[in-house]
C-alpha positions as CSV (number, residue, x, y, z in Angstrom):
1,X,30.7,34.6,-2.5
2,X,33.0,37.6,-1.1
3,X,33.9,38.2,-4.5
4,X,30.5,38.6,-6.0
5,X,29.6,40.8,-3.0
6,X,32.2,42.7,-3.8
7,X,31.5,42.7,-7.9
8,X,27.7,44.1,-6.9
9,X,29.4,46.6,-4.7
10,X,31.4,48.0,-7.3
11,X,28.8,47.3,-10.0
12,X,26.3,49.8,-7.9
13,X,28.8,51.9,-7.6
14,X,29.6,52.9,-10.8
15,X,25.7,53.1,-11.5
16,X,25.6,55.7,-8.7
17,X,27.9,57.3,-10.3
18,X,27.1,57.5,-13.8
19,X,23.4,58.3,-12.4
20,X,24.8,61.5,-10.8
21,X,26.9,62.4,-13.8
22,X,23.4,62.3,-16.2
23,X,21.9,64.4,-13.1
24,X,24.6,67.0,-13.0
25,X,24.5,67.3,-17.1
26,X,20.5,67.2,-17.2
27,X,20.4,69.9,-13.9
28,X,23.1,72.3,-16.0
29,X,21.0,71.8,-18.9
30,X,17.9,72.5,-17.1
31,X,19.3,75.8,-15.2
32,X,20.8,77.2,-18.5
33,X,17.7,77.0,-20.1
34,X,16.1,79.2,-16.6
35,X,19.0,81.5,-17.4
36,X,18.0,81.9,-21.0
37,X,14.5,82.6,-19.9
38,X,15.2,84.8,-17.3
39,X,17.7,87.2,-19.5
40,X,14.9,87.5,-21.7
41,X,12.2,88.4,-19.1
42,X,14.7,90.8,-17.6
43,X,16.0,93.0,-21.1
44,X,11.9,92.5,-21.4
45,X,10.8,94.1,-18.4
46,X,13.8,96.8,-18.9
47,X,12.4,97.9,-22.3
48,X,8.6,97.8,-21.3
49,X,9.6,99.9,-17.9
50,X,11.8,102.3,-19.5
51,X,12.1,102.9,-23.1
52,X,9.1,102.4,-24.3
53,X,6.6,104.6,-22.3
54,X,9.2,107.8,-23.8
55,X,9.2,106.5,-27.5
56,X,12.0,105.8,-29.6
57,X,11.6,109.2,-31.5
58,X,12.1,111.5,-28.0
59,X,15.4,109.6,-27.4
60,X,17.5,112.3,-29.0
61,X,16.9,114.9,-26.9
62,X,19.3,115.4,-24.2
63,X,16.8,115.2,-21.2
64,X,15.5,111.9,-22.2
65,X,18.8,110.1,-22.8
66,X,19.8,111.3,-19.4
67,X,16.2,109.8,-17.5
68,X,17.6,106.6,-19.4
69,X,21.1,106.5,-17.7
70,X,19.4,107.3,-14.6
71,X,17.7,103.8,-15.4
72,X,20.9,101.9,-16.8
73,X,24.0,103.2,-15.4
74,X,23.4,102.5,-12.0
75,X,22.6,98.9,-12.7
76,X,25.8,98.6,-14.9
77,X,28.1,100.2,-12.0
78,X,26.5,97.4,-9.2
79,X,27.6,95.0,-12.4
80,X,23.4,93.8,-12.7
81,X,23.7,95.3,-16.0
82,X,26.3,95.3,-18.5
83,X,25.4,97.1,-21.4
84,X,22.8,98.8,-23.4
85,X,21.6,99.7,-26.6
86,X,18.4,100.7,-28.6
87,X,18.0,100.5,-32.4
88,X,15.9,102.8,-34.2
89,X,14.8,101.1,-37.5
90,X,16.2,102.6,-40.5
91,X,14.8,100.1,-43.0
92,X,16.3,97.4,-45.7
93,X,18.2,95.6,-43.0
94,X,20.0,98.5,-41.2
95,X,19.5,99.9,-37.9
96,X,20.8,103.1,-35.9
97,X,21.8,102.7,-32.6
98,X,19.9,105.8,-30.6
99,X,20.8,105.0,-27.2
100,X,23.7,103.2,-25.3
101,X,25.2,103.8,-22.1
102,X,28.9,103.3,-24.0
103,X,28.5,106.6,-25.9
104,X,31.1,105.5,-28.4
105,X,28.2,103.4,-29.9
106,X,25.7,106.2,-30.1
107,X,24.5,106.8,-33.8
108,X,26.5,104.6,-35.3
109,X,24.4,102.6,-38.2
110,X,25.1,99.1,-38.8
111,X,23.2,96.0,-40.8
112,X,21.9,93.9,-38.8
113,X,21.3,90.7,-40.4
114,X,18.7,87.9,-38.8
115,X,18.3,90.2,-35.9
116,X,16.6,92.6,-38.3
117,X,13.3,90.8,-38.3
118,X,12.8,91.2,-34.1
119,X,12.1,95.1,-35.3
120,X,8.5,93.6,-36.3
121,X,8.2,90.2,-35.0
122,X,8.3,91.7,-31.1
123,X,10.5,88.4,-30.3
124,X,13.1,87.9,-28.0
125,X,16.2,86.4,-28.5
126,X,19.2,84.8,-26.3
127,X,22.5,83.5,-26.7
128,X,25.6,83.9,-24.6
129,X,28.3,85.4,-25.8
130,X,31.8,84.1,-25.6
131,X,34.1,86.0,-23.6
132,X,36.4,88.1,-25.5
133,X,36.2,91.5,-26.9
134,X,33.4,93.0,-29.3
135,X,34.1,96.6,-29.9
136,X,36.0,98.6,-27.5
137,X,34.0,97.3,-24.6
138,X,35.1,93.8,-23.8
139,X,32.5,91.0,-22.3
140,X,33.7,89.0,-19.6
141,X,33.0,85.4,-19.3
142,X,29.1,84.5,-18.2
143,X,27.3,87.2,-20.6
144,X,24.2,86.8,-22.2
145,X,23.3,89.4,-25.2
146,X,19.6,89.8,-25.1
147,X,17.2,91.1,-28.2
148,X,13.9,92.3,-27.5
149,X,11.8,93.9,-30.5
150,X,9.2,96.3,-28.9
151,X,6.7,99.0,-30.4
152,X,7.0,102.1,-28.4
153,X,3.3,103.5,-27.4
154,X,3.2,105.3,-30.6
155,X,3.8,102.2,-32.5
156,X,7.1,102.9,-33.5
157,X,8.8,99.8,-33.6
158,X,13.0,99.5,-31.8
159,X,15.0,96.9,-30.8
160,X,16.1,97.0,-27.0
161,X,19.7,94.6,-26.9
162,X,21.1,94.5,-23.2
163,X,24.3,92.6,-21.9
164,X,23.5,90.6,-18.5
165,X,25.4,88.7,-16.3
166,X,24.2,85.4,-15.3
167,X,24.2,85.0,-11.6
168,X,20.9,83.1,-12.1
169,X,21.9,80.0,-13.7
170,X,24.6,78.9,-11.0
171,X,22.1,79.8,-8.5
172,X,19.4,77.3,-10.4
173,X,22.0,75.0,-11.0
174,X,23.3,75.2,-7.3
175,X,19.3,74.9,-6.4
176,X,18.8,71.8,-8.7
177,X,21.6,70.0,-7.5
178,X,20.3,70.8,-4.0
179,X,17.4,69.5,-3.9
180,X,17.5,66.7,-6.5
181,X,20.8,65.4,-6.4
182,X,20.6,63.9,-2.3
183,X,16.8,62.4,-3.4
184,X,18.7,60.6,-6.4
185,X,21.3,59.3,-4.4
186,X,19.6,58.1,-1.6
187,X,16.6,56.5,-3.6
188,X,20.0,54.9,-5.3
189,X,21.7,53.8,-2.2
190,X,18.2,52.4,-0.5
191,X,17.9,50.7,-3.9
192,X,21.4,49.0,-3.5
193,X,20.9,48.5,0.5
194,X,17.4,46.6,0.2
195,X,18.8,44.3,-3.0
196,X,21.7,43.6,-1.1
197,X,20.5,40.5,0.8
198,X,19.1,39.5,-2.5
199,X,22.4,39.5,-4.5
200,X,24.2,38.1,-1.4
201,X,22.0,35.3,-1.2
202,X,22.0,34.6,-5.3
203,X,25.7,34.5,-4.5
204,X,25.9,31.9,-2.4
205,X,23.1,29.7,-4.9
206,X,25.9,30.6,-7.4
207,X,28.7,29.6,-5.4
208,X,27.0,26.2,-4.5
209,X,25.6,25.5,-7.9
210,X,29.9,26.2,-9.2
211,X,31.1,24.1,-6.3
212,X,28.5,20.9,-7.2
213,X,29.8,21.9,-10.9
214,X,33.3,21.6,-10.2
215,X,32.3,18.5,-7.8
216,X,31.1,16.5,-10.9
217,X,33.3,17.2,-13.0
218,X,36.3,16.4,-10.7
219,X,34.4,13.0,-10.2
220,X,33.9,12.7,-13.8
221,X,37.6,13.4,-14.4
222,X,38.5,10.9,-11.4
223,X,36.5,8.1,-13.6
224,X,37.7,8.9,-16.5
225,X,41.2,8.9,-14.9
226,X,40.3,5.2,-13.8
227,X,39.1,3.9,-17.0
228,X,42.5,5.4,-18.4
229,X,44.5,3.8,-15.6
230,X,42.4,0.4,-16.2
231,X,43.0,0.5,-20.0
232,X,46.6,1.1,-19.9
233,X,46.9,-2.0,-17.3
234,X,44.7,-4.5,-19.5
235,X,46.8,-3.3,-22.5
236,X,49.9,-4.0,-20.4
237,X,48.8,-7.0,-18.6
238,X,47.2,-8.6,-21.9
239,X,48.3,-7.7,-25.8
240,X,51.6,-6.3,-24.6
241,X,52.4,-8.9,-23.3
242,X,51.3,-11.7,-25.3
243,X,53.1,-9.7,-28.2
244,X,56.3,-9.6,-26.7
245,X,56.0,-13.2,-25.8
246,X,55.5,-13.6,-29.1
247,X,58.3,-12.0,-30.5
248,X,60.6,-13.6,-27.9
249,X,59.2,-17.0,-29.6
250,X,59.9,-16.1,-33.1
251,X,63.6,-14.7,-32.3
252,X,64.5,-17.5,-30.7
253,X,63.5,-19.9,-33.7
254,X,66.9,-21.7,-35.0
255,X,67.7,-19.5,-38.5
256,X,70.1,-22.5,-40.2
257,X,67.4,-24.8,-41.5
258,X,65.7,-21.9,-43.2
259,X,65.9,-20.7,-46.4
260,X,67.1,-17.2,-47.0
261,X,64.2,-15.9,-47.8
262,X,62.3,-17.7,-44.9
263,X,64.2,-16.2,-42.6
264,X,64.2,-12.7,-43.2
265,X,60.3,-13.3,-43.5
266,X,60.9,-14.5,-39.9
267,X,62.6,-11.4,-38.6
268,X,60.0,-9.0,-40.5
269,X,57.4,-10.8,-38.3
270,X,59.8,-10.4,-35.4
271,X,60.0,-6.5,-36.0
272,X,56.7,-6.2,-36.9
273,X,55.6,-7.4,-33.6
274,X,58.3,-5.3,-31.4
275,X,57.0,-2.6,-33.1
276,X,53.6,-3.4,-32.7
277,X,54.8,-3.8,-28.7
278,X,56.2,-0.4,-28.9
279,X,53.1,1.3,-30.4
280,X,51.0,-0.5,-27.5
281,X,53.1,0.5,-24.7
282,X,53.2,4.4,-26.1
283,X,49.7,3.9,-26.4
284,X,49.4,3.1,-22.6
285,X,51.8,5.6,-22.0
286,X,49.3,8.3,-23.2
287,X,46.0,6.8,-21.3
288,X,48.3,7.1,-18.0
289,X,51.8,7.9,-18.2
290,X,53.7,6.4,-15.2
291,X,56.0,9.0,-15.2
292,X,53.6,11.3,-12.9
293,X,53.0,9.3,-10.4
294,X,56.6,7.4,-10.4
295,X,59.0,10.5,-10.8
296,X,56.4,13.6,-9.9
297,X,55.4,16.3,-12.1
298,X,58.6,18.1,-12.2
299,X,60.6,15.3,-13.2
300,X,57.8,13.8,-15.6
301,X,57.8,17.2,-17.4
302,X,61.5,17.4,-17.4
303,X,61.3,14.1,-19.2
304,X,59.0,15.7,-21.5
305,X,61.3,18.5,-23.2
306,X,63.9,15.9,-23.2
307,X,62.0,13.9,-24.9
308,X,61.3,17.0,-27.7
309,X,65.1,17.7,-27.0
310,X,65.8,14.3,-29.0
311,X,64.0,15.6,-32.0
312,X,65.6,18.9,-32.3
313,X,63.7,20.8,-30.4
314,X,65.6,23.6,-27.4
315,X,62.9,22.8,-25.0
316,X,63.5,25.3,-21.6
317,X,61.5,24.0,-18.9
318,X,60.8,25.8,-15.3
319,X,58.7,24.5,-13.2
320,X,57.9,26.2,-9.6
321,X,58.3,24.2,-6.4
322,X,54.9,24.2,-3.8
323,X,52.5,23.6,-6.2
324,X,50.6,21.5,-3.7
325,X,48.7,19.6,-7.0
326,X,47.3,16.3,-6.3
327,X,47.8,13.5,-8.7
328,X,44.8,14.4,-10.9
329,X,45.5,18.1,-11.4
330,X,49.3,16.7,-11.5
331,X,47.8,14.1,-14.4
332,X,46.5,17.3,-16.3
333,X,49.0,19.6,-16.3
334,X,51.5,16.9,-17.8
335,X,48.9,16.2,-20.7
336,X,48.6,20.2,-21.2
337,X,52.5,20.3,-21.7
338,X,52.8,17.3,-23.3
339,X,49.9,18.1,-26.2
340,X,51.7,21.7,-26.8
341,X,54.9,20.2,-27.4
342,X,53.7,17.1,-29.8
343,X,51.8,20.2,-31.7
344,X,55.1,22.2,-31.7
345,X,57.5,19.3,-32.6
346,X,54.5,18.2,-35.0
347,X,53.5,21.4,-37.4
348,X,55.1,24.7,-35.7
349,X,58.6,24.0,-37.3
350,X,60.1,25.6,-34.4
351,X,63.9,26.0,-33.3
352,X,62.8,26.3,-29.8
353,X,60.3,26.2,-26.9
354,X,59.8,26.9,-23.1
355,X,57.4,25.4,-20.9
356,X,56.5,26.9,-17.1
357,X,54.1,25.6,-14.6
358,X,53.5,28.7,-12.1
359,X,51.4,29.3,-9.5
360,X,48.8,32.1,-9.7
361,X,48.2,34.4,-6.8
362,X,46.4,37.2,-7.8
363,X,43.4,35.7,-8.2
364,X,40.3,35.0,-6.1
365,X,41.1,31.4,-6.7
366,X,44.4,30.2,-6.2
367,X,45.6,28.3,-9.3
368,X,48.5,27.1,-11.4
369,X,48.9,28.6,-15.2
370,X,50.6,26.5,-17.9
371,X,52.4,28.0,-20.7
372,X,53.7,26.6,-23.8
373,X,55.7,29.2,-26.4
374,X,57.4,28.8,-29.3
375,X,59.3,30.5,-31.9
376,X,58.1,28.4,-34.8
377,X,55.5,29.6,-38.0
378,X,52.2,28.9,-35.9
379,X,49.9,26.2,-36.0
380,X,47.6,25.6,-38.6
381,X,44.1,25.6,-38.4
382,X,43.2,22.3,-38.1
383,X,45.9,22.1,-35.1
384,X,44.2,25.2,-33.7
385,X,40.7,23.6,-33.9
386,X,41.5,19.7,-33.9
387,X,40.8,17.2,-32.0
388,X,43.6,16.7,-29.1
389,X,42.8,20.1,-28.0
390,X,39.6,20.1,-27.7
391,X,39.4,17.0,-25.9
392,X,42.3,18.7,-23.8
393,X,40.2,22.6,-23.7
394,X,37.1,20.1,-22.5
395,X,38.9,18.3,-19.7
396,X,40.5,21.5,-18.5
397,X,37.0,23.6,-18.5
398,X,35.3,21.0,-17.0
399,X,37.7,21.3,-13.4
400,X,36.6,24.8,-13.8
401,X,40.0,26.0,-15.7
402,X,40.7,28.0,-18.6
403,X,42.7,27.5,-22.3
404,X,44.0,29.9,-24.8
405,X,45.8,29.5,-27.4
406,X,47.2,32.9,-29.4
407,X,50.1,34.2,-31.1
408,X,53.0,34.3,-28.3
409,X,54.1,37.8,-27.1
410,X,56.7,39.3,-29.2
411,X,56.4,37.2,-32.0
412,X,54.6,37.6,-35.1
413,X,54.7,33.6,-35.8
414,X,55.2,31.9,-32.9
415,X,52.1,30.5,-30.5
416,X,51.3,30.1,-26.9
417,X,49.2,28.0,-25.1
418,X,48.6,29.1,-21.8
419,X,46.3,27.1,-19.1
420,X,44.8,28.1,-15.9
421,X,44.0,25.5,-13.7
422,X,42.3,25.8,-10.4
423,X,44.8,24.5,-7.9
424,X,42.5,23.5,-5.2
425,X,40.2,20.3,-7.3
426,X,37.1,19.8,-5.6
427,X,36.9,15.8,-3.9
């Protein structure tokens, strides 16, 4: 249950946080679009206040260009104003610039491309300009170039372009985040505070409903470990034994009265029958290997890559001490290794093989991981997807455990199949 207190922790967390983010990107968004407006209602105001009641046509005069830097240069020196200029229209496209408080750009003529059309349309248009130099007057960073097409009160139309700063939009953005930003948050961190008893208490139903989970399937595999442990001993106690019995009969039949060809029917049946013994017994072996519980896991393991040893197979087996398994999560772990190596020895074609049996301790849930490699070509596909492992992959997710199988690391042939199994089984 800690755990999943924990995951919601985290989980409302990084909602809070990506809830913020969206609010400081929508809140910039929001306060450039104020600073757009607000350059445009200010180079507005500016032309309506001071150009146009004196009329494009009077700006040459001496007198009236120096009412207008009363106006303007004062506002650029305190830096509320950066530049200045107003266009007389000259037609087809071109406009003159009659006033600017740089004097380098006074008179100069120049086509003015899509801006043209705010001579007539009375429009205003904002954009910020990048910071770096335009002329001989550079712009630093945070400008905003302002158009405003305006008809003088003779109906003379002019553009009016001023250069302002934009102390506005960190002051809305600084104002948005201030008031919106602790009302998100805290609507976010009430949210998380009220639910909490909610997803502590669907914790704990999940935790109970994965303990009774893990419950029946222990007990299932606990029967299904007694119907092995009953088979193997009827098998033993019954056909194996009546079939060596059998064979002890016919190899102790007097051969001298037979005819050649009698006898060696005779030891045929003989063989026939010890192997059939053999088969049994490996048989029984498989429903409940006495290995496990005789020798232990380590030993019965040990015996396992021998085993593989005998066919050519380098088997390198390590397997940790402290495990603390009981018998059946010792049962399943020999299975796991011993269906990886009959599928190595079997199809992978493999020169060698290791097998470990760890413990796993950084996890919430203390467990043991399983891991069979090989060098070998890989398994085929209907190794990969065949029967023995996924009876094995359904035992081992029943206890709660996991199984993958996948190319082993570093190889570009070889496989791995690596098990996690909880270490502590349910009773």
């Amino acid at each position: 249950m800690r755990g999943a207190v924990v995951r919601y922790v985290a989980g409302a967390s990084i909602v809070l946080v990506l809830v913020v983010t969206v609010a400081v990107v929508v809140a910039g968004r929001i306060a450039t679009r104020e600073a757009l407006d607000h350059a445009e209602l200010d180079a507005r105001t500016l032309a309506e206040q001071y150009v146009a009641p004196l009329g494009v046509d009077a700006l040459d005069p001496v007198g009236e260009r120096g009412r207008l830097d009363d106006a303007f240069l004062g506002r650029v020196d305190q830096g509320a104003l950066r530049q200045v200029k107003i266009w007389a229209d000259l037609g087809e496209g071109r406009g003159r610039i009659v006033y600017s408080d740089n004097r380098l750009y006074q008179g100069a003529e120049v086509e003015l491309g899509e801006e043209y059309a705010l001579f007539a349309s009375g429009r205003a248009v904002a954009r910020r300009v990048e910071p770096a130099a335009e002329g001989p007057q550079p712009y630093p960073e945070g400008t905003y170039e302002v158009s405003v097409g305006f008809r003088d009160g003779r109906g003379t139309p002019f553009l009016f372009e001023a250069y302002l700063p934009t102390p506005a939009m960190a002051l809305s953005r600084s104002e948005l985040l201030r008031q919106w930003l602790p009302v998100v948050v805290g609507s976010l961190l009430l949210f998380a505070v009220a639910t909490l008893p909610l997803a502590v208490g669907l914790a704990r139903r999940a935790g109970a409903a994965e303990s009774d989970r893990r419950r029946l399937a222990q007990r299932g595999l606990r029967d299904a470990l007694s119907d092995r442990r009953r088979m193997a001993q009827r098998l033993h106690d019954g056909p194996v034994q009546e079939l060596s019995g059998a064979a002890l009969v016919l190899d102790s039949v007097d051969r001298e009265g037979l005819s050649a060809s009698d006898a060696a029917a005779l030891d045929r049946a003989t063989r026939v029958l010890r192997d059939g013994v053999g088969e049994l017994r490996s048989v029984g072996d498989d429903l409940f290997p006495d290995a496990v519980s005789a020798e232990g896991l380590r030993a019965a393991v040990d015996e396992l890559g021998r085993g593989s040893g005998e066919v050519g197979l380098d088997v390198a087996v390590r397997v940790e001490g402290g495990l603390g398994l009981d018998a059946d999560a010792s049962f399943l772990v020999y299975r796991v290794v011993r269906e990886g190596l009959r599928n190595v020895v079997r199809h992978a074609e493999a020169r060698s093989a290791s097998v470990e049996v760890t413990q796993v301790v950084d996890s919430s849930v203390p467990g043991v991981r399983v891991t069979v490699t090989d060098d070998g070509v890989g398994l085929p596909a209907e190794v990969r997807h065949g029967l023995g492992l996924r009876l094995l992959a359904h035992e081992v997710h029943g206890v709660g455990g996991t199984l993958r199988l996948e190319p082993a690391e570093g190889s570009t042939d070889g496989s791995c199949l690596q098990v996690w199994l909880p270490a502590d089984l349910p009773e």
